[in-house]
Structure formats: structure tokens, C-alpha cells
N, C-alpha and C positions, 0 to 999 in steps of 0.2 A: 109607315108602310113603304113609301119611296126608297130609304135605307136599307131595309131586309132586301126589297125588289132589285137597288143597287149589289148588294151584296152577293144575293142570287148569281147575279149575270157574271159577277166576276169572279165568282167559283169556278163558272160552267167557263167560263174562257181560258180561265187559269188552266184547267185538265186538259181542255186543246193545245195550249202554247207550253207545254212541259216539256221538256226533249225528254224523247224517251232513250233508256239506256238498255240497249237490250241484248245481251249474248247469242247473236245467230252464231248456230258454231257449224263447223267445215262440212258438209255433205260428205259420207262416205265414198259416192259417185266420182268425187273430184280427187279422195284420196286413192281410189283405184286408178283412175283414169293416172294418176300421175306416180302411179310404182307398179303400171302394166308392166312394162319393159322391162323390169330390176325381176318379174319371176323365174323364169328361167333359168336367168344368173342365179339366182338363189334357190333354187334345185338344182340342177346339175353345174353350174358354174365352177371358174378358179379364176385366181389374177386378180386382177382388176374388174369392176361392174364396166359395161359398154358405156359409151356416152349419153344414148337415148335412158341410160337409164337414171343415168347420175343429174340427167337436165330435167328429170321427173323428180328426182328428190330432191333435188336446189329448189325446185316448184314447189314442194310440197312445205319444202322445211319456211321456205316464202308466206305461203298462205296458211300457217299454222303461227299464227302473233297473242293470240288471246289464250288463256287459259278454258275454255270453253273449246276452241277448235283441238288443241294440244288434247283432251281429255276423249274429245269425238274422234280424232285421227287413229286416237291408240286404238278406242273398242271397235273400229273398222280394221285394222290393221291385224289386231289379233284375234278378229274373226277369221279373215283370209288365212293367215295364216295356218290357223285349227283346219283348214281344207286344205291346205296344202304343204307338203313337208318342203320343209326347207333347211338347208343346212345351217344349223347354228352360228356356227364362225364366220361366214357370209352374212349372216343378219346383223350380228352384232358389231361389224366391220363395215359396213354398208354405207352410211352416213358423212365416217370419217372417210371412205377409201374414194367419196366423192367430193370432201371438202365443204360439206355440208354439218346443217348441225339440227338432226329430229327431235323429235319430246322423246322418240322412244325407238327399241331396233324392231326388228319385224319379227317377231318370236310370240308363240303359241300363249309362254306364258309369264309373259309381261302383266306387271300390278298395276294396273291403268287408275286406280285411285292415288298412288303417288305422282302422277303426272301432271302437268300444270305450273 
């Protein structure tokens, strides 16, 4: 009896001291919030993206490490997107033209299941 009862308790302890491993991935909130600035540039824009905008994607491409956030960024990115037209060649140039490096460009119809 003492044995099973030992054994008991150090199951129940065991599932408290497990590290858990868990993929919180990136809030959409935080991927807006950090490619506000790049919309404009990317409807009517040319040139170069502004500074606030390219300090939003150095942010973004920062807080995008896991495969879980990279997969989250895209299906926020290409929702905005589907609302908003934006010029191709500005999306697709976005990233590099700030020295950054995204999962993905800001384009309607990015396959967000290859990303990661």
C-alpha cells in the first residue's frame, strides 16, 4: 500500500515539474502594430520604405523566431493584406529594401502553409 501511495504522489508531482513546451505564436495585434507604418508605403509608395517603417519590420522579423510565430505572422499579414491593395513589387521588396529578413512579403496570396 505505502508503494502504490509512494508512487501516486510522484506521478502527481512529476506533471507539476515537467517543463512544459508550448508554441505561443505571435499575436496578430503585435504584427499590425509593427507594419502600421510600411501601409501607405505599400499602396501609394516608391523608393525606399520610410524609416518607421523598416524599424517595424527589423521588429517584426525580431519577434518572428519560432515556427509557430512565422506561420501566425503570415495568416495576419495576409489577411491585412486581402483588405488592402497593395502594390506587389513593394511587398515583395519590403523586407530586403529594409535589411531585414520576414517568413514572408505582405501579399494577398502568400501560401502560408510553406512558411516556417
Amino acid at each position: 500500500m505505502n508503494v502504490l501511495k509512494s508512487l501516486a504522489i510522484i506521478s502527481i508531482l512529476g506533471i507539476f515539474f515537467i517543463p512544459r513546451y508550448s508554441e505561443s505564436a505571435i499575436s496578430c495585434s503585435v504584427v499590425i502594430q509593427d507594419l502600421q507604418p510600411c501601409v501607405s508605403y505599400l499602396t501609394s509608395g516608391s523608393g525606399n520604405p520610410p524609416e518607421t517603417c523598416c524599424d517595424g519590420v527589423k521588429s517584426l522579423a525580431a519577434a518572428t523566431t519560432t515556427s509557430a510565430d512565422k506561420k501566425a505572422a503570415c495568416q495576419c499579414i495576409k489577411s491585412v493584406a486581402n483588405s488592402v491593395t497593395v502594390k506587389p513589387e513593394l511587398a515583395q521588396a519590403l523586407a530586403s529594401n529594409c535589411g531585414a529578413s520576414l517568413p514572408v512579403d505582405a501579399s494577398p496570396t502568400v501560401d502560408c502553409t510553406t512558411v516556417g
